[in-house]
C-alpha positions in Angstrom: -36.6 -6.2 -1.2 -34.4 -6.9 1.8 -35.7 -6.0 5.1 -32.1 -3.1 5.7 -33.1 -1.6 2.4 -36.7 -1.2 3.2 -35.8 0.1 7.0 -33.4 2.7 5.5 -35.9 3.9 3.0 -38.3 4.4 5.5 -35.8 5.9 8.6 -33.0 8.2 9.3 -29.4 6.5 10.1 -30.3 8.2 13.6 -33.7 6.5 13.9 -32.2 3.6 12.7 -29.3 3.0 15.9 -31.7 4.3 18.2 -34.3 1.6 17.4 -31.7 -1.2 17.4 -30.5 0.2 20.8 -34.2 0.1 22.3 -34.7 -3.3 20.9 -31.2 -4.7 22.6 -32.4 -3.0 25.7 -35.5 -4.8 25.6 -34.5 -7.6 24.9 -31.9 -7.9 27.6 -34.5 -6.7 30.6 -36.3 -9.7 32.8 -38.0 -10.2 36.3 -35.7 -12.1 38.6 -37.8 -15.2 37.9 -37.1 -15.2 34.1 -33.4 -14.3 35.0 -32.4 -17.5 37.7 -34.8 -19.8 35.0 -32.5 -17.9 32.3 -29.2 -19.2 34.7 -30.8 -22.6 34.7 -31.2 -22.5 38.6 -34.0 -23.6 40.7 -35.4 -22.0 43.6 -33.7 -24.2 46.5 -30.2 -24.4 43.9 -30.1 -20.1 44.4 -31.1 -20.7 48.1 -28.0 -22.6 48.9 -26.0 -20.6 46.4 -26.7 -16.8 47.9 -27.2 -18.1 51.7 -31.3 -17.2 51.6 -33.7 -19.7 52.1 -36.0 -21.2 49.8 -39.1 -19.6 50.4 -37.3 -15.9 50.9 -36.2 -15.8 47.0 -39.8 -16.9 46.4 -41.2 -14.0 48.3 -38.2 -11.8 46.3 -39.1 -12.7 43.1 -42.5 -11.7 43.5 -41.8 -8.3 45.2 -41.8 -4.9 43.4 -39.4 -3.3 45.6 -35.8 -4.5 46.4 -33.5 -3.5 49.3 -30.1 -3.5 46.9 -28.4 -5.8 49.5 -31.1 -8.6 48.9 -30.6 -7.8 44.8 -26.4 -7.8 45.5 -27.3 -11.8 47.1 -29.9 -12.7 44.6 -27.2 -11.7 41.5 -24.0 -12.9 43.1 -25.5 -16.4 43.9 -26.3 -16.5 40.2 -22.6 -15.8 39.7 -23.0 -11.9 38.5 -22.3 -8.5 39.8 -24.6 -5.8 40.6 -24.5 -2.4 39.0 -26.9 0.4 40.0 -27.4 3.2 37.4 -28.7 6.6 37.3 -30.1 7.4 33.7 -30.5 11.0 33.0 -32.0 11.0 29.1 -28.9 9.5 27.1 -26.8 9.7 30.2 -26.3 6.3 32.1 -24.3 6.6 35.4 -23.0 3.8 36.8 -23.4 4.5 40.7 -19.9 3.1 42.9 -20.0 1.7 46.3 -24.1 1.1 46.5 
């Protein structure tokens, strides 16, 4: 028995996209640390990159709390954009000019 037939025996359509959503979800969240490895970047390549020194991003990586202008630096040195959202159950809001 394929592995669709026996997930559709055992859950709704519903359940169904809402596990595959978690599971993308998952899948896509990291630390910054598994992020700039993820970007191929070292430490001191970031540094130069987003203007912070060395030993700063090491200090940032291992933080649990961010000021969103260090995260803006951090994510734009590794070529990206920042986006802060608000979630609300099923609602995600995208917040502008954070």
């Amino acid at each position: 028995m394929k592995w669709d037939d026996l997930r559709r025996m055992k859950f709704s359509d519903e359940e169904i996209r809402k596990i595959d959503r978690e599971a993308v979800e998952e899948l896509i969240e990291m630390d910054l640390r598994v992020l700039r490895e993820s970007a191929g970047k070292t430490q001191t390549e970031l540094a130069q990159l987003s203007k912070l020194a060395q030993s700063e991003l090491s200090k940032i990586e291992r933080r649990d709390d961010h000021m969103v202008s260090t995260l803006r630096r951090y994510i734009e040195g590794l070529g990206g954009r920042l986006e802060v959202s608000a979630v609300f159950g099923d609602t995600r809001i995208t917040l502008r000019d954070v």
